[in-house]
N, C-alpha and C positions, 0 to 999 in steps of 0.2 A: 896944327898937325901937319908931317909933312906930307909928299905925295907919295910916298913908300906907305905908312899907313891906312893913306884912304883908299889906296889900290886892294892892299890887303882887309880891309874892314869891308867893302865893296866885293872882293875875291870872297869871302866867305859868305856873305848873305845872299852871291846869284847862286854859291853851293848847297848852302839851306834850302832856297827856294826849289832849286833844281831838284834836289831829292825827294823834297817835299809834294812833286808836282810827279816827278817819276816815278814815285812810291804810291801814290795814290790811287795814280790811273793804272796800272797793272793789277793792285789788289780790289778795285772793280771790275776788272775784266776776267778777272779769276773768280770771286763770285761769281757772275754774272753766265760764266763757262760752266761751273759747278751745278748752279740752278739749272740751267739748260740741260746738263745730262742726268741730274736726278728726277727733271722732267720727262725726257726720254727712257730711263728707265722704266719707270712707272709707267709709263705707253707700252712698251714694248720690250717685257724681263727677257727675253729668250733671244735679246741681240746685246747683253750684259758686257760681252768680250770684247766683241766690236766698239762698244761707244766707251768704254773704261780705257780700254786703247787710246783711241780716237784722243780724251779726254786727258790721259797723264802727259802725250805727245804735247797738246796743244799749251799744258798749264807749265810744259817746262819751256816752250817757246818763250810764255809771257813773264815766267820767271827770268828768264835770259836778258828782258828788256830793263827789269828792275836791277839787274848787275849790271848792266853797261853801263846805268846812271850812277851808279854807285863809284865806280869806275872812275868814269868823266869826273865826277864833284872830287874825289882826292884827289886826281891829276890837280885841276885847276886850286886845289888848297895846296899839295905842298909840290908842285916840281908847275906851277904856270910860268910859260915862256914870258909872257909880255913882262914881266918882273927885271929880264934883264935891260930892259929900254930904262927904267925909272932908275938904276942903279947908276950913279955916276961916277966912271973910273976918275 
């Protein structure tokens, strides 16, 4: 195999991992945000507005984390720099 190849067989399995690792820990922490405010709720129904707020704000923050890596992983499958180094004019 050449080294075009293994750069790209290697390019694609740190982008599996990376998503796989990005996608994970977001949709735990959105759980985890979830639970907490239907715990809060349940404490205290008559501040509803507030923590539902509170709660769509934060779950689009950690949504945002789970697109940048989405992001990142197709940069580095189809447009990664280092690709022009292994190319020999």
């Amino acid at each position: 195999m050449s080294d075009m190849t293994w750069f790209a067989l290697l390019s694609t399995i740190a982008a599996i991992l990376g998503m796989a690792i990005g996608v994970l820990l977001p949709a735990y922490a959105m759980g985890r945000a979830i639970s907490s405010a239907l715990d809060a709720l349940a404490r205290q129904p008559e501040a509803e507005r507030s923590i539902m707020r509170t709660l769509f704000i934060g779950l689009a923050m950690i949504e945002s984390l789970a697109i940048y890596v989405l992001v990142i992983a197709l940069i580095v499958l189809f447009r990664n720099p280092l690709l022009e180094y292994l190319i020999k004019p």
